[in-house]
N, C-alpha and C positions, 0 to 999 in steps of 0.2 A: 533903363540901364540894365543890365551889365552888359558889357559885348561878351560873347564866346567864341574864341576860335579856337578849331582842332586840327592842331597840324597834324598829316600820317607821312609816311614815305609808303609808298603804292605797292609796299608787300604784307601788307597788315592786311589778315584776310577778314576781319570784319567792318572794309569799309564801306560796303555795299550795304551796311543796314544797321546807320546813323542815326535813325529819327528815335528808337528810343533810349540810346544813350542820353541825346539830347532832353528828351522830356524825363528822365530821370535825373536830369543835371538842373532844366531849367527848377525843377519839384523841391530841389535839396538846397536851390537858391534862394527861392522863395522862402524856404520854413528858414534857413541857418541865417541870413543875412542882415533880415529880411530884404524883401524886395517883393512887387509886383510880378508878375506871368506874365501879363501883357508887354513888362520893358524888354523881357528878356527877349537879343535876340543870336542865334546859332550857325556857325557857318562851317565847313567842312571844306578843308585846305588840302588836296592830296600831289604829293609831290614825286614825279615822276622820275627827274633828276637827283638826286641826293648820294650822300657818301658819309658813312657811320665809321669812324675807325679806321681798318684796314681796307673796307671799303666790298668786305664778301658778302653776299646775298642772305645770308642770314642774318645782319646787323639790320636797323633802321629804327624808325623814332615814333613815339606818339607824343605830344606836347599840347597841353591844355593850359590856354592862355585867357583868363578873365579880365576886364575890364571894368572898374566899378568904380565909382564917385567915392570922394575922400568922406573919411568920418568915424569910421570902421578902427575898434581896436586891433591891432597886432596878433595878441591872441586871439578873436575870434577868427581873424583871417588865415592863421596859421592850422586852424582846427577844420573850417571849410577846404583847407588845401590840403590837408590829409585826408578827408571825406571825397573827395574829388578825386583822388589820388585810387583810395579802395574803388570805387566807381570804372575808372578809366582799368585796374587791375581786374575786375567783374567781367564789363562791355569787352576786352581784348582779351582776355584769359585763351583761348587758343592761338593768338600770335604770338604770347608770353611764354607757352610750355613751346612750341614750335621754331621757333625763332630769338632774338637775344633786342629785341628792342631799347633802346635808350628809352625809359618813359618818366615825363616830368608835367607838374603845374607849375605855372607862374598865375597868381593873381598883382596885380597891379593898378591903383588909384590913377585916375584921370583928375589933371591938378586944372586943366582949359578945356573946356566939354562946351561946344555951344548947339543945340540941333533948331530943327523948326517944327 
């Protein structure tokens, strides 16, 4: 476990070089959560269509969505999504001074999870 997804809308100019956002995210999952390295796994959503607002080319979104197995107190999940939150403000800091993005976490418990 955890799923990661990272939605952009396709004017974030650092989305060309994901992998170590990712392995700074899957690193900070590992020590805060805990979790395994091995569970973690990362995907990279880039949306071509989108409409922020009014809809002008300097709007658009970054959104980091975790998925993890229930168990987990509130607080600690609130403190990982502020840590995630500085992370995603680090990896995009030039689409952030350049542009006006929407940027958000969501972490979220899986309550029916069954894999093979």
């Amino acid at each position: 476990m955890p799923h990661i997804k990272l939605a952009l809308s396709n004017n974030m100019q650092e989305r060309d070089d994901i992998q170590d956002f990712f392995q700074e995210c899957h690193t900070l999952l590992v020590r805060e959560l805990p979790t395994q390295l091995d569970s973690c796994k990362s995907r990279l959503l880039v949306h071509d269509v989108f409409r922020v607002g009014d809809g002008i080319h300097h709007n658009g979104f970054i959104h980091l969505e975790v998925r993890i197995l229930p168990g987990r107190e509130d607080t600690l999940l609130n403190e990982i999504s502020a840590n995630l939150l500085k992370l995603l403000q680090k990896h995009f800091a030039q689409s952030l001074m350049t542009l006006k993005p929407a940027t958000s976490v969501e972490i979220a418990t899986l309550q029916h999870y069954h894999k093979v």
